[in-house]
N, C-alpha and C positions, 0 to 999 in steps of 0.2 A: 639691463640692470646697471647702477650706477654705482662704482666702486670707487671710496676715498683712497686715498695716496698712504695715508696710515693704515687701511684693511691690508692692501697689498703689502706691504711692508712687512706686519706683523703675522700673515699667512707665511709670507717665506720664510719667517724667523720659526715658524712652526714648523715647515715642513724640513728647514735646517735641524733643528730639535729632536725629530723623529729619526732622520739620519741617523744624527751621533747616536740614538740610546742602542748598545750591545746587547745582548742575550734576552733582545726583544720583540715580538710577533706583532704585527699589526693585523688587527682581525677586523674583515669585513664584511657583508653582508653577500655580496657576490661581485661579478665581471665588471659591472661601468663603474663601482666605486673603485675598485684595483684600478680601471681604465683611469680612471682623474687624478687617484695618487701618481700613478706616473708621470701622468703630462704636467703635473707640478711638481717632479723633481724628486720624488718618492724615492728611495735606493734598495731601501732594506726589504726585508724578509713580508710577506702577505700572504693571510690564511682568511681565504672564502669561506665562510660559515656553511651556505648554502652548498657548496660542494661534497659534502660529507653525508649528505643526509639523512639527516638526525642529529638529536644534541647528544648522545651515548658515542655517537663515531666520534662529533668532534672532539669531545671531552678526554676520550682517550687519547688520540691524535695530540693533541698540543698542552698534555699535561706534562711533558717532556721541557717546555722553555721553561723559563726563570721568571718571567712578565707576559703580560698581553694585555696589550695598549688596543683597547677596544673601541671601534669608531663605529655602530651602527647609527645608521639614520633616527630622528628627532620625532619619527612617525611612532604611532601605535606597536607595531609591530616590531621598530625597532626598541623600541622599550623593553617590550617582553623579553625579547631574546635576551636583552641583555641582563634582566633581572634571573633568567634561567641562566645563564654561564655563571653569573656571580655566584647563583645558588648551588650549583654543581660543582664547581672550580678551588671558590675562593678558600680552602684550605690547602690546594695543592699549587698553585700558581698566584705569583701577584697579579691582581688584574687592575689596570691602570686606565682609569676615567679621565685624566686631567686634560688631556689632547681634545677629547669632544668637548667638556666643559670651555677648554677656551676658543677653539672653532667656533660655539653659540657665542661666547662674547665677542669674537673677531669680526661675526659677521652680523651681528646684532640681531641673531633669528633669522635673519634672509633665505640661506642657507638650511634645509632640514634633512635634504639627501644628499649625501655624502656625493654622489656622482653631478648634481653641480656645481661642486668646484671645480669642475671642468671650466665652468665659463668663467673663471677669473683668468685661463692661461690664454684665454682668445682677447683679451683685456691688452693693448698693446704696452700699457705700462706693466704689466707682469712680465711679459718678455722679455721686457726691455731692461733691468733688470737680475735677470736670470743669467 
């Protein structure tokens, strides 16, 4: 896959972005997408949806933060879930879209499961970098 100088750039400004935000959860789908925030520098707090199983576990579980910065995949499936968390959640937690919205812009669609951005860290200008 062919990565411009400006995607890299403005992924890392995003995964600096995610950093800073406090009293905030990044929720995701399951293990290889936590596995990719990492290897791109991810720091903060990560809540596997799939771990929980069922929306009633997770929804009690992570109505305790303040935000969650929701990143599921761009598939079917991740659509749903996330129409079901907003539908359950969003009077009790802020849930924050803006991180995935600009993911699809950073990466122009390329990108639909969160557990490929693993391959922009194998990218040696990501590294390089970092």
């Amino acid at each position: 896959m062919n990565f411009h100088e400006s995607e890299i750039l403005q992924l890392k400004n995003l995964i600096h972005s995610l950093n800073s935000k406090k009293d905030s959860i990044v929720v995701v789908e399951g293990k290889r997408d936590t596995s990719a925030l990492r290897k791109l520098g991810y720091s903060g707090n990560i809540c596997e949806f799939h771990s929980f199983k069922g929306l009633a576990r997770f929804a009690d579980s992570v109505s305790c933060h303040k935000n969650l910065i929701v990143l599921f995949d761009g598939d079917r499936k991740g659509k749903y879930l996330t129409s079901r968390i907003i539908s359950q959640l969003e009077h009790r937690v802020k849930i924050d879209l803006s991180f995935k919205k600009k993911l699809v812009s950073i990466t122009k669609g390329k990108v639909r499961h969160i557990e490929d951005l693993s391959k922009y860290v194998t990218h040696d200008r990501f590294t390089d970098v970092l």
